[in-house]
N, C-alpha and C positions, 0 to 999 in steps of 0.2 A: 219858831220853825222856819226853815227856809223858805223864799216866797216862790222857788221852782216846786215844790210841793202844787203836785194838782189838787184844784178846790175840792175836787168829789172825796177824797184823803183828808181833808178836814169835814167836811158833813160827814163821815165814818165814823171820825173820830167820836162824832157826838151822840153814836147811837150805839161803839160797837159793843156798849154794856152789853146791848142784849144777846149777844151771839153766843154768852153762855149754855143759854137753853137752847139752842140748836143743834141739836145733831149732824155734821153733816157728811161725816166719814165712818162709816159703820166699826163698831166696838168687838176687836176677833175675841175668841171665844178665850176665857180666864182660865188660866191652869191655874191649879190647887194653888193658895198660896199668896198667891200676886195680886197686884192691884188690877184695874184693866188698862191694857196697854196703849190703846190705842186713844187722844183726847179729840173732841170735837174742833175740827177746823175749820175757821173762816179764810177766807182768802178777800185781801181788801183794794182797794185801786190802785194804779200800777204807778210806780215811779218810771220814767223814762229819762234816756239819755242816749243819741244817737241810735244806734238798731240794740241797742241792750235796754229789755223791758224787764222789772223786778217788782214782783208782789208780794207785800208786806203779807204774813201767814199769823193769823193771832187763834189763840187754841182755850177752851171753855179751860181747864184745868192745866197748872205748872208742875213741877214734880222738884222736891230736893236734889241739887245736882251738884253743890256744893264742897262734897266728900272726894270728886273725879280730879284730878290731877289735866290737863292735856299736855301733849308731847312736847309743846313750847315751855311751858313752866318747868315740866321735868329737863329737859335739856338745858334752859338757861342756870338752875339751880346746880345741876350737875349729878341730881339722885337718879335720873334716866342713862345710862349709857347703853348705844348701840354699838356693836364691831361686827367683822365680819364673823361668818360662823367658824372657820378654822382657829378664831382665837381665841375662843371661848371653850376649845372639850377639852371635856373635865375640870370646869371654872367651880372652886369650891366659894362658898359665903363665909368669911372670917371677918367678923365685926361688921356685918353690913360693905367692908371693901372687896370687888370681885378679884381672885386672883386670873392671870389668863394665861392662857399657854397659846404660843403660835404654830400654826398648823397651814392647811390649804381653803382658800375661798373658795365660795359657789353663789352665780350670779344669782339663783331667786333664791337664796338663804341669807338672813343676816341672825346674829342672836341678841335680845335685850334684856338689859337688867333694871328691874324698875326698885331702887334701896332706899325710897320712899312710904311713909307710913299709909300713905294717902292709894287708891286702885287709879290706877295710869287709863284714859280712855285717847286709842286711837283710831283714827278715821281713813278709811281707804282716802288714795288721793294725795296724801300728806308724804312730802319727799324730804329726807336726810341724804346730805351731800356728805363729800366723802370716801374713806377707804379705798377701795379699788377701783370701784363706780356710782354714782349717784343714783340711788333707790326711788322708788313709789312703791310705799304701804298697798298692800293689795286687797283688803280688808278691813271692814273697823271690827276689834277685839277688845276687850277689856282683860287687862294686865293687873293682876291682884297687887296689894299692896307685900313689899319687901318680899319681892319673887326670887324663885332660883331664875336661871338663866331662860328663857322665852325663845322657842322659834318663831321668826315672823316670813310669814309669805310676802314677798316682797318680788318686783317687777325691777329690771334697767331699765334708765333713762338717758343714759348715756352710753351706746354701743361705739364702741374703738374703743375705750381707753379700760386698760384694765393692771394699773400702777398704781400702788397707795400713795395719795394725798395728803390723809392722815390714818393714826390707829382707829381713828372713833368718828361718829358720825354727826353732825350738826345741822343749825339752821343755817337760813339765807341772810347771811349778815347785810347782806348790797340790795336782795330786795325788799326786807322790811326795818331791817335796823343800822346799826353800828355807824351812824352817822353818814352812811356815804347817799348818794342820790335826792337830798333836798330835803325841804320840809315833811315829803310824805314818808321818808325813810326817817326821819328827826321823830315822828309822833306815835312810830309804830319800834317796839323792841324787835331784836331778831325774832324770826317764826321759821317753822317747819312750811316751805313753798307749797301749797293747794294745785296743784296740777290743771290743767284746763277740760271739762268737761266730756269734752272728744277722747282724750288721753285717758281720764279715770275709767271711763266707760270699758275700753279694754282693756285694764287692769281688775276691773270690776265685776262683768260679764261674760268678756272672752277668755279672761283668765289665761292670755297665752303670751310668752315671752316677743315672738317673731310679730304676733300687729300691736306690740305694744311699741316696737321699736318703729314699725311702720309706719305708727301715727305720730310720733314722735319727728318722725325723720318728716311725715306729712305737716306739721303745726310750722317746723321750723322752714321749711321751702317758702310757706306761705306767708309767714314774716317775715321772711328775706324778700320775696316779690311786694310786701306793703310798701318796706324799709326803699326799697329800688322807687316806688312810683311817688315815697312821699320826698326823695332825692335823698336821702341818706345814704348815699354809697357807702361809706367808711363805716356804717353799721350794719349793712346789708355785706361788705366783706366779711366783717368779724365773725358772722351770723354761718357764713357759708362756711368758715372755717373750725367751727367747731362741732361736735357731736354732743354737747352737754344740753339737756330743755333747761338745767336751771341756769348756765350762762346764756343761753337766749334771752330767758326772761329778765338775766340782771343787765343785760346793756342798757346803757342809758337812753339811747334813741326809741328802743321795745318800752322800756319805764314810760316813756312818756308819751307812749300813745296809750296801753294801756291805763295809768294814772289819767290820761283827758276822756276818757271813757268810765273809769271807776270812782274817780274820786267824786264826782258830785251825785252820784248814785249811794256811796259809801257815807257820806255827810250828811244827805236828804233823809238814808232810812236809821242813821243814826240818831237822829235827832228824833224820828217817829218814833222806834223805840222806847226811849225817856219818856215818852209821853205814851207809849203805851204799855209799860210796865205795869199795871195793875191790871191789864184786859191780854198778858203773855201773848206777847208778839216774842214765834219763837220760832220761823223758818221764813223760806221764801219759793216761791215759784219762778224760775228764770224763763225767757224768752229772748231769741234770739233772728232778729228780721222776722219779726210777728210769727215765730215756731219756737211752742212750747218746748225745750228741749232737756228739763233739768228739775229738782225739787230736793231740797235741804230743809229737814226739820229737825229742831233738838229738843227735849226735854224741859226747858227752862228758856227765861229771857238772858239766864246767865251766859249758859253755853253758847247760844246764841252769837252774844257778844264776844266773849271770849274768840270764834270763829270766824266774823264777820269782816276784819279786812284783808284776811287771804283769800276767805271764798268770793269775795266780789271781784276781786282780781283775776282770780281766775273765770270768772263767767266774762270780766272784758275782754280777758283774753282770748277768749272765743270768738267772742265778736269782732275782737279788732280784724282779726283772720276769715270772718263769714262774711263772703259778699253775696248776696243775691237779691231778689226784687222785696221789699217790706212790705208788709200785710199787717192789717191792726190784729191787735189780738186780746179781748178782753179778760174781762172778771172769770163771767161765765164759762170759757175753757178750762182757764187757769184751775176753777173750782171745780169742774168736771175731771180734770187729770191728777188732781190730789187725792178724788173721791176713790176714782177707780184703783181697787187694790186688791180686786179679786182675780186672780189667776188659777190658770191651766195646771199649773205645777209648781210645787214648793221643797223648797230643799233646804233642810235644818242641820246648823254644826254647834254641838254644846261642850261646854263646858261647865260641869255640874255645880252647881253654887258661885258661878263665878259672872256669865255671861250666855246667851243666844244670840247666834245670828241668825237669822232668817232672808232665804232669796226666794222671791215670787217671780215666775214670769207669765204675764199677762198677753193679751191681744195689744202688740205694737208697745208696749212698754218690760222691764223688768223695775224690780223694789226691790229695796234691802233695808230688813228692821236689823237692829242691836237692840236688845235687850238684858238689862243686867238682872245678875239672879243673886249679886250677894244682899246680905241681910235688910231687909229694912226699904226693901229696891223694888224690883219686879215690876219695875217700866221701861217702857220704850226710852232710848237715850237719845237714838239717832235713828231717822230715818231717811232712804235715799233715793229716790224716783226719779229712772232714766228715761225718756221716750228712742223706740229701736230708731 
């Protein structure tokens, strides 16, 4: 393990058998059927690295997650195709290949085809570049296996430009793969871009196009003011001249602040992981200048991983952009704002054998479960806890 690993994260390690039998986030209530949804979580010491704090999240029981597809796999493989919505009416399924007819775009409509045998799991947050404008997922959904055509709620991320790119939608070649940007683009394949925390939240919550763009246009001011004070002018140009959040995030000078921010955070809980693989280290709690502001949990240590070096990018990216005074912030919060999950108001969208989403909103925070309902399932997959 790395030797930046705080020592209280190895004493954890050595006890945190016992957190099975702890209950510490109450079990909702079991519809007919299903397993319970909800597993008991521990929240463990914190990894730090500059004002971005990240708590390893290990949970009494794992769940089979094996069978889900994510939007990176199906995209690299090529059984995922996204387009706009005008390309797709009337897309009939002939041998698994979609035929398309062109037609007119609409910015929060894309349609997708998932001609995979496997059910597609996607996660609000998750951006496809692209067609007329670069998207954010505005939801996580589960996408049945070898689907007719899908409508996805989806947000702009990129206001002005409204000229296709391409037919079809893709990952971030520059920010996590295709060779370009160094070693940390060499070790990671192309991915679907994770949005920065700030940004998902109105994609998520607000559910509204105009402060999606808001904070979009907010994220990138304020990495052009980094870029300006760390002397990067010829990146702080670039920055000003474009409307894209995923060509912000792929400049190289934005890489590499972010990257001095994520990657030893990314390595650190990487490595706990493998070593807590039998005690399901399977989310995390973010902080941000000692303010809890974020919570990712998944089903499994698989999923987990499979997620793990966009979402930390995206929590640095947050950080790299938050300046204010830093406050410690411990276990005991972190485990207090994972517990709390009882809210005021809950609002439920189904789809019958296929998937639940569930949004809670609480006192000072909103949650968002996924749950799947096809066969064999009937657990939580993802969970997502924003503090307002």
């Amino acid at each position: 393990m790395s030797s930046n690993l705080s020592p209280k994260i190895l004493l954890v390690l050595a006890v945190v058998g016992m957190a099975a039998g702890i209950v510490l986030v109450d079990q909702r209530d079991v519809r007919a059927g299903e397993v319970a949804s909800t597993p008991a979580y521990k929240v463990l010491e914190p990894i730090r690295h500059g004002n971005l704090t990240v708590f390893p999240v290990v949970a009494a029981k794992s769940y089979p997650t094996g069978e889900f597809m994510t939007l990176d796999e199906g995209l690299r493989s090529g059984d995922v195709v996204v387009t706009e919505a005008g390309n797709v009416r009337g897309l009939i399924r002939r041998h698994t290949v979609p035929v398309i007819h062109h037609d007119g775009a609409e910015v929060n409509r894309l349609v997708l085809v998932n001609n995979s045998k496997r059910p597609l799991l996607l996660l609000a947050g998750e951006v496809v570049s692209g067609g007329k404008q670069d998207r954010v997922i505005g939801k996580d959904r589960i996408v049945p296996a070898e689907s007719d055509p899908v409508d996805l709620s989806v947000f702009c991320v990129e206001p002005g430009r409204w000229v296709a790119t391409s037919e079809h939608f893709g990952a971030s070649e520059a920010m996590y793969g295709g060779g370009v940007g160094g070693p940390v683009a060499r070790a990671h394949p192309p991915m679907a871009m994770m949005v920065q925390p700030s940004v998902r939240a109105k994609a998520m919550a607000d559910k509204d196009q105009g402060q999606v763009w808001a904070e979009v246009r907010k994220q990138q001011s304020a990495m052009e003011t980094v870029e300006v004070s760390a002397g990067a002018a010829p990146a702080a140009t670039a920055i000003a001249n474009t409307s894209s959040y995923a060509k912000v995030n792929e400049n190289e000078e934005v890489k590499k602040q972010v990257d001095a921010v994520a990657r030893p955070i990314e390595q650190n809980y990487q490595s706990l992981i493998r070593q807590l693989r039998d005690h399901n280290a399977v989310g995390v709690v973010v902080a941000v200048n000692g303010r809890i502001i974020w919570a990712d949990v998944f089903a499994s240590t698989d999923l987990l991983e499979k997620y793990w070096p966009k979402l930390v990018r995206s929590y640095a990216s947050e950080a790299v952009v938050t300046r204010a005074k830093e406050v410690e912030v411990g276990v005991s919060q972190a485990q207090a704002f994972l517990a709390d999950m009882e809210g005021r108001r809950e609002a439920i969208e189904s789809e019958p054998g296929i998937y639940r989403h569930t949004e809670i909103t609480g006192d000072g925070f909103k949650a968002f479960s996924l749950t799947s309902l096809l066969p064999k399932t009937g657990f939580e997959v993802h969970v997502a806890k924003m503090a307002d």
